[in-house]
C-alpha positions in Angstrom: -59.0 -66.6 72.2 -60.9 -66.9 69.3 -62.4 -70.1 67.8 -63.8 -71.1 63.7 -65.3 -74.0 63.6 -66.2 -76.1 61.1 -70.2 -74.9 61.6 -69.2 -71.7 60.0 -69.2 -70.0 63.6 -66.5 -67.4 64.9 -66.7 -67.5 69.0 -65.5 -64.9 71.2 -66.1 -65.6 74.8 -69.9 -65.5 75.4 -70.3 -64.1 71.5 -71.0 -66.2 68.1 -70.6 -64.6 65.0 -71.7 -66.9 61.3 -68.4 -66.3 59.3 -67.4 -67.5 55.4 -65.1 -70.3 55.1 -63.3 -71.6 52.4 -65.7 -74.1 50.0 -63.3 -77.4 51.7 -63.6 -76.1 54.9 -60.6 -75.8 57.8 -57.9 -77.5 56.7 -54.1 -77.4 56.8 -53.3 -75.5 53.8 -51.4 -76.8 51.2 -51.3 -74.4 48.0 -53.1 -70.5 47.4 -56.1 -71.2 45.9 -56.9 -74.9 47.3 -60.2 -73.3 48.6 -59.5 -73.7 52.5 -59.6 -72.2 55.5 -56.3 -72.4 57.1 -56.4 -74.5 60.3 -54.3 -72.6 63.1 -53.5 -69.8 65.3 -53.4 -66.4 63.9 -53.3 -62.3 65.4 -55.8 -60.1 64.4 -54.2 -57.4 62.1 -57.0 -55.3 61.5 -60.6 -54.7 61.4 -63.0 -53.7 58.0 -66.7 -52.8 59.0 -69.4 -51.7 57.2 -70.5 -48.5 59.6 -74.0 -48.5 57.9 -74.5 -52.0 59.1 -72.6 -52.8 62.4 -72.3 -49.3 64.7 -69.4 -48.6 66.6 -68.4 -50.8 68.6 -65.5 -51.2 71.5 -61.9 -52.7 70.1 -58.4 -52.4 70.5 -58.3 -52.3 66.7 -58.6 -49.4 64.6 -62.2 -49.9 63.0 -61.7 -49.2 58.9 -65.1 -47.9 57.6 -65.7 -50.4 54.2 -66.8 -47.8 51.1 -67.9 -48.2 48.0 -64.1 -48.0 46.7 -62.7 -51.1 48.2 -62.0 -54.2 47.1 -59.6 -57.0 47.8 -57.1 -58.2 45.2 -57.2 -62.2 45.1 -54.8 -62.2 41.8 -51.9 -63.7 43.1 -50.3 -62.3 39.7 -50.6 -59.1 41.4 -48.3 -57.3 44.2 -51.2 -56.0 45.6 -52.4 -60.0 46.3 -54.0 -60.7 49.4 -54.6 -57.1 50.1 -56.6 -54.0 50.2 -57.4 -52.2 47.3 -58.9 -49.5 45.3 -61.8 -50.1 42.9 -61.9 -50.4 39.7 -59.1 -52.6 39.5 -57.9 -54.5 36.5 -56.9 -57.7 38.6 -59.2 -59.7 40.1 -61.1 -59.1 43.3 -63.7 -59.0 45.8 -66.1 -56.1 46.1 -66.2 -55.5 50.0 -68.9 -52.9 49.9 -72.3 -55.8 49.2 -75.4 -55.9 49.0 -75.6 -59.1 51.6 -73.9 -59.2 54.3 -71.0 -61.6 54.0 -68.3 -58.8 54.4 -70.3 -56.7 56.7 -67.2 -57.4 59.2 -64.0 -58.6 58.2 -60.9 -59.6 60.4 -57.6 -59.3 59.0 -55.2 -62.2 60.1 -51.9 -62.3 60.1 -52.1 -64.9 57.7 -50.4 -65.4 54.0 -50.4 -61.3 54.0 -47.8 -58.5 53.5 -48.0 -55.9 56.5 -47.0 -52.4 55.1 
């Protein structure tokens, strides 16, 4: 199981990883866009890494090398909303490829999300 708490903290068994949460923190989400992380239990879907920062490591995931290319759409005006995409795009989106390290790894939930 894997456990967000309100600390910021993602823990895997015996492993602790700082992760982003939304600005109001983990909450029971009400509406897109209310700025929270949404409080319950979710599947991994997939796995976004940046291969220059965080080497290979062991997963039952595909791991999807980040590049300078991608972005994800948060327009919800867009059908491409909530989802990964190819930059330069017109709507309006986060850059996954930075020069911090807030998207160094990034776990897809199955969470608000269309799978293809």
């Amino acid at each position: 199981m894997i456990i967000i708490n309100k600390s910021g903290y993602l823990k895997y068994k015996n492993f602790e990883f700082r992760c982003a949460l939304g600005k109001f923190g983990i909450k029971r989400k009400k509406k897109e866009g209310d700025n929270i992380t949404p409080k319950g239990t979710y599947q991994v879907v997939s796995i976004y890494h940046r291969n220059d920062r965080i080497k290979k490591f062991p997963s039952k995931f595909k791991l999807i090398k980040i590049t300078k290319k991608m972005g994800w759409c948060d327009d919800s005006r867009s059908r491409k909303y909530n989802q990964l995409i190819k930059l330069p795009s017109k709507y309006s989106h986060e850059v996954l490829y930075r020069k911090d390290n807030i998207y160094d790894l990034i776990l897809v939930l199955n969470y608000n999300i269309k799978l293809q």
